[in-house]
C-alpha positions as CSV (number, residue, x, y, z in Angstrom):
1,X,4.1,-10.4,9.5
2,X,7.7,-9.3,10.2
3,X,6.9,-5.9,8.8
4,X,4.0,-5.3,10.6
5,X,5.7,-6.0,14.0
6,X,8.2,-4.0,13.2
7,X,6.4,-1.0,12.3
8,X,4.5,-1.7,15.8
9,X,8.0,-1.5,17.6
10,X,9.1,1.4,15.6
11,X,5.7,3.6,16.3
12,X,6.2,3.0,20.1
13,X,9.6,3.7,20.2
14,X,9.5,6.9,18.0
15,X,6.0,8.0,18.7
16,X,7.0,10.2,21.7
17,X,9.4,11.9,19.6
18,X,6.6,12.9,17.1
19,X,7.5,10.2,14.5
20,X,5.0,8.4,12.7
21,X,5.7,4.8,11.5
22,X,3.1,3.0,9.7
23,X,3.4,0.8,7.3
24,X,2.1,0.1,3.4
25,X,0.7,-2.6,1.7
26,X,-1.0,-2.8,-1.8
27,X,-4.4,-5.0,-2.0
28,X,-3.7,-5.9,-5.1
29,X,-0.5,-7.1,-7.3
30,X,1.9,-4.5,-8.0
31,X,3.3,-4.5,-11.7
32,X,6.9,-4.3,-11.0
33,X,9.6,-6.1,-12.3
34,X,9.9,-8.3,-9.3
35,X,6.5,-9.6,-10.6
36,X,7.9,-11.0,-13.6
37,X,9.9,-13.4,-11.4
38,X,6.7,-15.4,-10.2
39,X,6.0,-17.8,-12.7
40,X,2.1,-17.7,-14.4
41,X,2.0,-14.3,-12.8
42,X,1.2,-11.4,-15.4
43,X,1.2,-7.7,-14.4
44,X,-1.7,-7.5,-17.0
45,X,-3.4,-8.7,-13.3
46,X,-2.3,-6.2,-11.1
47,X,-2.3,-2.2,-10.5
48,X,0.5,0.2,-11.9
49,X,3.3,1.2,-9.3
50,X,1.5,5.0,-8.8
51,X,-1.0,3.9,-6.9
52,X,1.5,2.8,-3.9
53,X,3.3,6.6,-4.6
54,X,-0.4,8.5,-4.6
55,X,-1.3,6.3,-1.5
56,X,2.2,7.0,0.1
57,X,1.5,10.9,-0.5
58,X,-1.3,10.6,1.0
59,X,-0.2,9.1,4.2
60,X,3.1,11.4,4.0
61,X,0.9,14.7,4.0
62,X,-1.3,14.0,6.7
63,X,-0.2,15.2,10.3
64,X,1.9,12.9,12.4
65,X,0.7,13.4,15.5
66,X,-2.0,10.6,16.6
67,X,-1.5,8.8,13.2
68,X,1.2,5.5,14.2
69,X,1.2,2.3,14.2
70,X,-1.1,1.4,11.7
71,X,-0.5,-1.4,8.8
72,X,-2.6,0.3,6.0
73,X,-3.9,-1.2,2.8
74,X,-3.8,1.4,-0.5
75,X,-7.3,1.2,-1.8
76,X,-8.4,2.0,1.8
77,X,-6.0,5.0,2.2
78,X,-6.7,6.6,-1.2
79,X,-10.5,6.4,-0.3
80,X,-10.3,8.1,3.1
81,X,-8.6,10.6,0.8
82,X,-11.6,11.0,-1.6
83,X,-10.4,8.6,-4.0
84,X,-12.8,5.9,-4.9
85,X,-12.3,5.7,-8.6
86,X,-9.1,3.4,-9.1
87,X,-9.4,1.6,-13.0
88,X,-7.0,4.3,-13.8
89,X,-4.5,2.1,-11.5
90,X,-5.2,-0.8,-13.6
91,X,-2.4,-1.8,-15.7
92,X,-5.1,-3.8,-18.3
93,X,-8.4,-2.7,-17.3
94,X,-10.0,-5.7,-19.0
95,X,-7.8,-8.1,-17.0
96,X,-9.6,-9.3,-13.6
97,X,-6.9,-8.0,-11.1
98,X,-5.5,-10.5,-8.2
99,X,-4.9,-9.9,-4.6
100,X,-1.6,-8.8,-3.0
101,X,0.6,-11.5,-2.3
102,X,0.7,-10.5,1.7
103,X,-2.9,-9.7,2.6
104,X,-5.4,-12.5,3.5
């Protein structure tokens, strides 16, 4: 929750300037090595690490101007962008994956 506020107070502050702030957050587990911290957690469950740098491209590219504020959620970025076809993320396809750790 701290994260979102912040990016709220950021995007008003900067957002006459012309900066965007928005901030990022993966629906699913992120196989990193942070993951392998969380006991009976397996990145078999969760997405590889480009999906956050192909979502964050895609936020990164699109104009500024009019686009701040917003808490976004990768699947929902990369299909707004035309990708809808995301197994390719998957670190174990065959693996059910589980929910990010911050979304509800």
């Amino acid at each position: 929750m701290g994260m979102s506020f912040v990016t709220l107070g950021l995007a008003a502050e900067f957002g006459p300037q012309g900066v965007a702030i928005n901030a990022l957050w993966p629906r699913t587990l992120i196989a990193t090595d942070a993951l392998n911290m969380i006991p009976g957690v397996s990145a078999a469950n969760g997405r590889k690490p480009e999906i956050v740098a192909d979502t964050a491209h895609a936020v990164l590219t699109r104009e500024a101007k009019g686009f701040s504020g917003h808490c976004l959620i990768d699947k929902d970025v990369l299909a707004a962008a035309g990708t809808t076809d995301l197994p390719g993320y998957a670190v174990d396809p065959s693996q059910p994956l589980l929910p990010g750790l911050f979304l509800d």
